[in-house]
C-alpha positions in Angstrom: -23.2 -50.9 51.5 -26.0 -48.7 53.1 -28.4 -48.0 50.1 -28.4 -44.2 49.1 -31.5 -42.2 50.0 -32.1 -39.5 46.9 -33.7 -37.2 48.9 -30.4 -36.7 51.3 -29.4 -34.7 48.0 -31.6 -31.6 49.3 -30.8 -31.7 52.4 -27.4 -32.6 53.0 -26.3 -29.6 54.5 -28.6 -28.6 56.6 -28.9 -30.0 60.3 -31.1 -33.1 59.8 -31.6 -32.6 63.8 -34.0 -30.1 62.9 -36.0 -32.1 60.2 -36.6 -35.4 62.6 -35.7 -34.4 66.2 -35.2 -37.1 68.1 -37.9 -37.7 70.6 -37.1 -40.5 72.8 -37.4 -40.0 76.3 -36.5 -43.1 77.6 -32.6 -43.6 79.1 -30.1 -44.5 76.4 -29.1 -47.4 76.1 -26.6 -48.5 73.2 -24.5 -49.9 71.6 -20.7 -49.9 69.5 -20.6 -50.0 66.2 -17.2 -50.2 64.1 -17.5 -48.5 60.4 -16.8 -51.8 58.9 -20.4 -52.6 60.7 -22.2 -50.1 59.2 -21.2 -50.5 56.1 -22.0 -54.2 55.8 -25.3 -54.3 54.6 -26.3 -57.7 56.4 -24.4 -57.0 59.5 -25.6 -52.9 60.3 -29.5 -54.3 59.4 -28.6 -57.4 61.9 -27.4 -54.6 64.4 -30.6 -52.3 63.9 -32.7 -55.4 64.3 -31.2 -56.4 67.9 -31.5 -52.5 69.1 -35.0 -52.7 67.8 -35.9 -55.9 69.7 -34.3 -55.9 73.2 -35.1 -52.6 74.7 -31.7 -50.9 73.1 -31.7 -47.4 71.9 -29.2 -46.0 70.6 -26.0 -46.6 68.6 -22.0 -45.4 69.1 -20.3 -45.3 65.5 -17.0 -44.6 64.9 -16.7 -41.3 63.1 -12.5 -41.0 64.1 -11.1 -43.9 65.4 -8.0 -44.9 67.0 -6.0 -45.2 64.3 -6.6 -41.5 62.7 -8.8 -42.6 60.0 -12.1 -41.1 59.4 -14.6 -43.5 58.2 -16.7 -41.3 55.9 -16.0 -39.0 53.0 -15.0 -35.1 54.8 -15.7 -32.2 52.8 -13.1 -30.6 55.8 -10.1 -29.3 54.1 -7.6 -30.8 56.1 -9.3 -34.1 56.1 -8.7 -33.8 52.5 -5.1 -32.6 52.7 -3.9 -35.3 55.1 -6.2 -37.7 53.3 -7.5 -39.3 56.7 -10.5 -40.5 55.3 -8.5 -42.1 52.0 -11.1 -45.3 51.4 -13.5 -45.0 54.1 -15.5 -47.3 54.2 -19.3 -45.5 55.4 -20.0 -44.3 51.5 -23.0 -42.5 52.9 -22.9 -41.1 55.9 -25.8 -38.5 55.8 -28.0 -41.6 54.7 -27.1 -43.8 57.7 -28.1 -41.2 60.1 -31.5 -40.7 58.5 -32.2 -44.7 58.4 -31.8 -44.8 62.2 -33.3 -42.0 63.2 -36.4 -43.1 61.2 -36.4 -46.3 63.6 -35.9 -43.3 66.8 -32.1 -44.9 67.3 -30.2 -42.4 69.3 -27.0 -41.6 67.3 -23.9 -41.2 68.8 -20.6 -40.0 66.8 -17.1 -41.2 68.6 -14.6 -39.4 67.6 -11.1 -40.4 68.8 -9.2 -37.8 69.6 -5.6 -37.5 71.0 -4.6 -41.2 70.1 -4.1 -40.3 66.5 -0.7 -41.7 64.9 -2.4 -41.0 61.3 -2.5 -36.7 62.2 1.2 -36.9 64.3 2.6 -38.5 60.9 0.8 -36.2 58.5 1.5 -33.0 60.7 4.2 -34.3 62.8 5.1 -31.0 64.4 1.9 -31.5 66.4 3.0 -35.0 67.5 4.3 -35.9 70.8 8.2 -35.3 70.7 10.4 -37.0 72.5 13.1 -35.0 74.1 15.8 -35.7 71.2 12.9 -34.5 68.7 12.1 -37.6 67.1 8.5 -38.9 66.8 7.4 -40.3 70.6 5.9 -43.7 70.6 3.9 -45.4 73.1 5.0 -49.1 74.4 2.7 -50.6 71.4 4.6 -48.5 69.0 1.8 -45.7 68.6 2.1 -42.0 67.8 0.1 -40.0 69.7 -0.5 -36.0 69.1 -0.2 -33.3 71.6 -2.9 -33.0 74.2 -1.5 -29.2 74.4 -1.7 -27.6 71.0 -4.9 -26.2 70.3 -4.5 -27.2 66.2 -5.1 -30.7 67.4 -7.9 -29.6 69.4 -9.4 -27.9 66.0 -9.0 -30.7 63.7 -11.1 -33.3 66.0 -13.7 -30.1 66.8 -14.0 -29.6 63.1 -15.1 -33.4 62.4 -17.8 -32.8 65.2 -19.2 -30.3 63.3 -19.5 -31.8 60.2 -21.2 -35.1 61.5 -23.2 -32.9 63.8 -24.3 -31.4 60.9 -25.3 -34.3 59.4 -27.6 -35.4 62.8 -25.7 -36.9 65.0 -27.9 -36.4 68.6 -24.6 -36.5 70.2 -20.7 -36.7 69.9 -18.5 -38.5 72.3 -14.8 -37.7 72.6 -12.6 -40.7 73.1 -9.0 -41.1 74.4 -9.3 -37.5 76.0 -6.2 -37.8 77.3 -2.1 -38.2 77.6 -1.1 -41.8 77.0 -1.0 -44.0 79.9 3.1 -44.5 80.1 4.1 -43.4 83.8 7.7 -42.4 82.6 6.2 -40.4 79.7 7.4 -36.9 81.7 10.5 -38.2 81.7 10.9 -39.1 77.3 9.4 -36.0 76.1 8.6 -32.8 75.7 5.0 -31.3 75.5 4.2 -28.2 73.3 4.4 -24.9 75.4 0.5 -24.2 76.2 -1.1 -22.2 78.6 -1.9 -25.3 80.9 0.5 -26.1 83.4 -0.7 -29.6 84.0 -2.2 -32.7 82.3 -5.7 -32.0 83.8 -5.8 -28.4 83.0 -4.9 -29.1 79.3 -7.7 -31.9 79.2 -9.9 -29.6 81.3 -8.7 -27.0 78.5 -9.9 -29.0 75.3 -13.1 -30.1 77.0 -14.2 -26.5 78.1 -12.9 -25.1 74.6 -14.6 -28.2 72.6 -17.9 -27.8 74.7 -18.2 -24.1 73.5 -17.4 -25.2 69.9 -19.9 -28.1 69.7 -22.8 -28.0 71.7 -26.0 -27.2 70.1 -29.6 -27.2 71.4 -30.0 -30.5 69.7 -26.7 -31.9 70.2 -24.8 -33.4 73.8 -21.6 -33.8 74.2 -19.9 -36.8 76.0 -16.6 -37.9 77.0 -15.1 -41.5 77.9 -12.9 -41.8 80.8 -11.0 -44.6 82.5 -12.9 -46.6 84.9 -10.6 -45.6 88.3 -11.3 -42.4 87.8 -14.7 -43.1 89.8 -12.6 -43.7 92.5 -8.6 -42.6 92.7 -8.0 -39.0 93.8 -5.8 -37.6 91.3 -5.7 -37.5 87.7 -3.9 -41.1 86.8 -1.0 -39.4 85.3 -3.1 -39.3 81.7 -4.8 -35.8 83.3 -8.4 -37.5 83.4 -9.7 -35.9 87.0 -13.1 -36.7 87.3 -14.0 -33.6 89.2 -12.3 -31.4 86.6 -14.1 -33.3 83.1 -17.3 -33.4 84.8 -17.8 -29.6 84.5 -17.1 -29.7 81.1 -19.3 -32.6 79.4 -23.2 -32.8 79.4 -22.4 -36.9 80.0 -19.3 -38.5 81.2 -18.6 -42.5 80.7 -16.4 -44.3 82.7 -15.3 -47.7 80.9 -15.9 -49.8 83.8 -15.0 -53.4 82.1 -14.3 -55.9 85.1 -11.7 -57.4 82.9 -9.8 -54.0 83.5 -9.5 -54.1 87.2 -6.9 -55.4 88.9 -7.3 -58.4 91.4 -8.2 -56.8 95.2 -9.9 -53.4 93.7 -12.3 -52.9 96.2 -11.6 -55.5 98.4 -12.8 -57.7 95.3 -10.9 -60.8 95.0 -11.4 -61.2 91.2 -13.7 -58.3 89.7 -14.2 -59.6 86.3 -15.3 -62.8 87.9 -17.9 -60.5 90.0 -19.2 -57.7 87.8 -21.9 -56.2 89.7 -19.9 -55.8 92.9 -17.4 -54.3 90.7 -19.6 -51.6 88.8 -21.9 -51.1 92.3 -18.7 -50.1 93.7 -16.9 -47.9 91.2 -20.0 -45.9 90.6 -21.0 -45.2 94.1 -18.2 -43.5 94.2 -18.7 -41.6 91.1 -22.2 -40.9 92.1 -20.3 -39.5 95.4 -17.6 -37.6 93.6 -20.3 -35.4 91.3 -22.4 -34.7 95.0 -19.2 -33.3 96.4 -18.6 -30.9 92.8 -22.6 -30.0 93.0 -22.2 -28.9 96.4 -19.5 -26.4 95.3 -22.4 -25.2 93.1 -20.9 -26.4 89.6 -22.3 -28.4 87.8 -21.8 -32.2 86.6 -22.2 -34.4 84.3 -25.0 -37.2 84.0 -23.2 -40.5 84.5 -23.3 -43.2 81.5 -20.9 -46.4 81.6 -19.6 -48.4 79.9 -19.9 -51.9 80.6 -18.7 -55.2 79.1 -20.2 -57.7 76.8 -16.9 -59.3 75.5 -14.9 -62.6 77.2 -11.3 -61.6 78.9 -10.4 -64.6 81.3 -14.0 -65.0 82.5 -16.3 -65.7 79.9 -19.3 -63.1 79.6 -22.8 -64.0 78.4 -26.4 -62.1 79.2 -25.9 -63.0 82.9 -22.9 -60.7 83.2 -23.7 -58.1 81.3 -27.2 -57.8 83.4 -25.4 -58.3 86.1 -23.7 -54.6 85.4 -27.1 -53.1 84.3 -28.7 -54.5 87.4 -25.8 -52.8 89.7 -26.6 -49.8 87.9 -30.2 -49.6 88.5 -29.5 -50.4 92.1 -27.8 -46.9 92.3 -30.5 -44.7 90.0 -28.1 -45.0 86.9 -30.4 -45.9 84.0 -28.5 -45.2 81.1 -25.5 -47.4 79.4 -23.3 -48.5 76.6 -22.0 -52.2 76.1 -18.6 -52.9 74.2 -17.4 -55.2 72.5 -14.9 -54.7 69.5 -16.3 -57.4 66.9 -19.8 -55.8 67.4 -21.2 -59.4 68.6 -23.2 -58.8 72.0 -25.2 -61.1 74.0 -28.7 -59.4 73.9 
């Protein structure tokens, strides 16, 4: 475990944001963290080592992740009610952020928001119902909650506080959306809300979260699929680009080649061609937030995602620079790599 720090005692309520400011001005670039990582001793230093050493700046940690489980101990009542952060396993939080910002690691809190079958059992009138009022599941078997009622919206808004307070630079909302089930309209029934569509309520939360959250000191973020770059409407899931880009400071399209079906952009295999792939998707994006600017709203700066993990093509450095490199091309500095097991190839 993450060694306690006594002085956190005096200050662990108050905005260590304010105490050391972060003051990198270089792009971010970062990477994922599960809470099992940080709270390995040997692995989180190994991790703070390899951002230290190969031009990486910043870290993702999972704060709420896709199973409903907080990974640190919440003072938040209903954290405590539901028990959603029952054996969590980042003992310290407060401590954690303080070690990294010491080293100028940009922090980054992922919170997990509407993919949450831990809240929809605990509170399951704020579950996704199907239309015979049992619990709705997705095709893995997952409860999701209800992208339209605004207590859901709270509960993830409330943890963003608290780890904000604590000095996370930034929090990034995850699984912003409806589930990705086309006959989903058909099976249920969604709470009545004032948003007549799946965009509006996502466009809803993000607007409503935004106002909530945002702080001199901290940004707000959201992941999105990686076709959103590109497709016209909203996917079905209510991720529009043009909509969530109003409503973010940064906007992250998980562009992993693995993801993309064979022919996307005339590509004949686009995990086996990663930069064509991410040159591709975010010209379009790039495109997209020109034709919202020229409306005179503003956009969000864009950050992907890329991928350092092996699907049916095998990814080492080469790949993953192949991405940055693609990214460069097109005055997009900034990035996140992925991989679930925390192993990358820098």
């Amino acid at each position: 475990m993450i060694k306690v720090l006594t002085v956190l005692s005096l200050v662990t309520m108050l905005n260590i944001n304010l105490l050391f400011p972060f003051s990198l001005t270089e792009p971010i670039k970062g990477i994922y963290l599960t809470a099992k990582s940080v709270s390995t001793e040997s692995k989180f230093n190994d991790l703070t080592n390899l951002v230290a050493n190969t031009g990486l700046n910043t870290m993702v940690i999972d704060i709420k992740d896709d199973e409903g489980r907080i990974t640190y101990d919440s003072d938040l009542p209903l954290v405590n009610e539901i028990k959603s952060d029952q054996n969590a396993p980042i003992q310290d939080l407060a401590s954690v952020v303080q070690i990294l910002k010491k080293q100028d690691i940009y922090t980054i809190a992922r919170i997990v928001v509407f993919k949450d079958p831990y809240l929809a059992k605990k509170k399951s009138e704020w579950a996704i119902k199907s239309k015979n009022n049992t619990l709705w599941k997705d095709k893995s078997g997952v409860m999701w909650v209800d992208p339209h009622r605004k207590e859901v919206w709270d509960y993830s808004i409330s943890i963003a506080q608290e780890v904000t307070k604590l000095g996370f630079d930034e929090v990034q909302w995850d699984y912003v959306r409806f589930p990705d089930y086309k006959n989903i309209d058909k099976e249920v029934i969604f709470a009545s809300s004032p948003f007549k569509t799946k965009e509006a309520a996502i466009g809803g939360f993000l607007k409503y979260s935004y106002s909530k959250v945002k702080t001199p000191t901290v940004t707000i973020s959201a992941d999105v699929f990686g076709l959103t770059t590109s497709v016209k409407d909203d996917m079905g899931i209510g991720q529009k680009w043009e909509t969530m880009t109003q409503h973010v400071d940064v906007i992250s399209p998980m562009m992993y080649p693995s993801h993309y079906a064979k022919g996307t952009y005339g590509i004949a295999n686009p995990e086996a061609d990663p930069y064509q792939l991410i040159k591709k998707g975010l010209k379009d994006a790039i495109e997209k937030n020109k034709k919202v600017q020229s409306q005179g709203k503003t956009v969000a700066k864009i950050r992907p995602w890329y991928q350092d993990f092996d699907m049916k093509v095998p990814y080492s450095l080469k790949e993953v620079q192949d991405q940055i490199h693609a990214g460069n091309e097109l005055g997009i500095n900034e990035y996140l790599l992925w991989n679930a097991r925390n192993t990358y190839s820098f």
